[in-house]
C-alpha angles and dihedrals in degrees: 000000000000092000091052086047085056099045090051087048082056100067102032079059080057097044089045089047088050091045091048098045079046094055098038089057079048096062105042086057091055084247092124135017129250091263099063099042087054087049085051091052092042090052089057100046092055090049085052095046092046087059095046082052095049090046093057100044092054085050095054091043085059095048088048093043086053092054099045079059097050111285101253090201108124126191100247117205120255120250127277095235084065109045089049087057092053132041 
């Protein structure tokens, strides 16, 4: 479920790039005023920020899923280069 959010947020990411390269064309041409080229660009930034979001929280549903599991990190040791520096 997470994986299919992140793919539609995907491509809303692409439509609100397109829209946003589109207005600010527009804008330059006089087509549009500077409002709706900002609402453009706002739009953007919270369809980037949804699929940050939804990246994270599948990330965090992995790391929850492994330790439901049983974990499998181990502490490694560190290396020996390191241990003979400091006592």
């Amino acid at each position: 479920m997470t994986e299919q959010r992140e793919r539609e947020l995907a491509i809303a990411e692409e439509a609100a790039r397109n829209a946003t390269v589109l207005a600010r064309s527009q804008y330059q041409a006089g087509i549009i005023d500077f409002n709706s080229l900002l609402d453009s660009e706002r739009s953007l930034l919270t369809t980037e920020t949804s699929r940050a979001a939804a990246h994270a929280d599948r990330a965090a549903a992995a790391v929850q899923l492994y330790k439901a599991l049983g974990g499998g990190w181990e502490r490694a040791p560190a290396p020996r280069s390191l241990t003979s520096t400091f006592p």
